[in-house]
N, C-alpha and C positions, 0 to 999 in steps of 0.2 A: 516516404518510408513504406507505403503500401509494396513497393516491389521490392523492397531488402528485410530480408531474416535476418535480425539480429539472432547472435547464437551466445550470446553474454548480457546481464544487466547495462554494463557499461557500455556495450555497442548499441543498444535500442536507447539507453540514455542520448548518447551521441545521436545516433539520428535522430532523433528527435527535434521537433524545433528549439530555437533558445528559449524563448519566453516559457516553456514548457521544463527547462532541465534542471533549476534552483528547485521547485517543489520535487522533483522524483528524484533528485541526488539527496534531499533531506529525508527522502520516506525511505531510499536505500539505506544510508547512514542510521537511520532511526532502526528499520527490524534491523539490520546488522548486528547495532551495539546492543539493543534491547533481546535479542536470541540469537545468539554469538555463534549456537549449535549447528543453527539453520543453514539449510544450502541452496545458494541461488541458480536461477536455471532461468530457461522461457519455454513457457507452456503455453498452451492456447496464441501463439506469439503476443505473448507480455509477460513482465517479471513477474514468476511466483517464489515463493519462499515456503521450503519446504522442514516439518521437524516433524518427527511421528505423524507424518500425515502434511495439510495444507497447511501452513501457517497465515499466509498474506500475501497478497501481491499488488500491483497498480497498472495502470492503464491509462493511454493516452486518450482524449479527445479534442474536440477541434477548440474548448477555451477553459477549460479545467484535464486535470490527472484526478483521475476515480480508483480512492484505495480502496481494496476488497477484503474484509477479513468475518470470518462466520459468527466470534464473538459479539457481534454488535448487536446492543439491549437498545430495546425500548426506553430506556432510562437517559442510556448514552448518547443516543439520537437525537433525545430534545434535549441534552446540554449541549451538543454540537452544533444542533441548527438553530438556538438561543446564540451561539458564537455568530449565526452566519453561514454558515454549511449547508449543502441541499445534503438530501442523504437517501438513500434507499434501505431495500430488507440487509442490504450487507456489502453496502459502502457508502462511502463518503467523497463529494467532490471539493477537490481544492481549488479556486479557480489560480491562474495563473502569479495573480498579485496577491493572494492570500499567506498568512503566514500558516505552517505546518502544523495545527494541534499537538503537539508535541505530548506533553503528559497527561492526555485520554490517549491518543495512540500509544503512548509505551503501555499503560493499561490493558487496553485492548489486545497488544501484541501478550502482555504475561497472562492474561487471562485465555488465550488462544490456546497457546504454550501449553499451560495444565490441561487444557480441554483433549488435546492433544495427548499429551503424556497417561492421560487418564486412561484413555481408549485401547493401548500400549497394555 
């Protein structure tokens, strides 16, 4: 994938390896339904998701997708890595066999959202 631009989420989905495309089709699916507003693009070549600004985006690695979103509290972090999650200042890896934290990320994505809309 290093010599192909995807120019769509679903084409860098695509390229992407398999073992890699069940987590980032469910974090696409996830900001989709959870900020319906939002528009998909590739920035930095990886999906970002953009509303009044950054909303979220992910990113491939060689054995996790690292979602990126500015919301994330010190709170959320250690319920996330209490799941199992490594995490940084402002993401989280899923590894390949991990399920999607599903409702801390919709969280995380409507707390972006206001953060966002606030700034507006």
């Amino acid at each position: 994938m290093a010599d192909l631009k995807p120019k769509t989420v679903d084409e860098f989905i695509d390229l992407s390896p398999e073992e890699a495309q069940e987590v980032m089709i469910k974090l696409k699916k996830l900001i989709e339904t959870t900020a319906s507003n939002a528009e998909s693009g590739i920035s930095w070549n990886v999906p970002i998701y953009k509303y009044n600004g950054i909303l979220a985006g992910f990113s491939l690695a060689k054995k996790h997708v690292s979602f990126g979103i500015d919301s994330l509290t010190e709170e959320m972090r250690e319920i996330l890595e209490e799941k199992g999650y490594k995490t940084g200042k402002k993401t989280i890896q899923i590894k390949f066999n991990q399920e999607v934290p599903e409702v801390e990320f919709k969280q995380l994505i409507q707390e972006q959202a206001k953060l966002n809309e606030s700034k507006n």
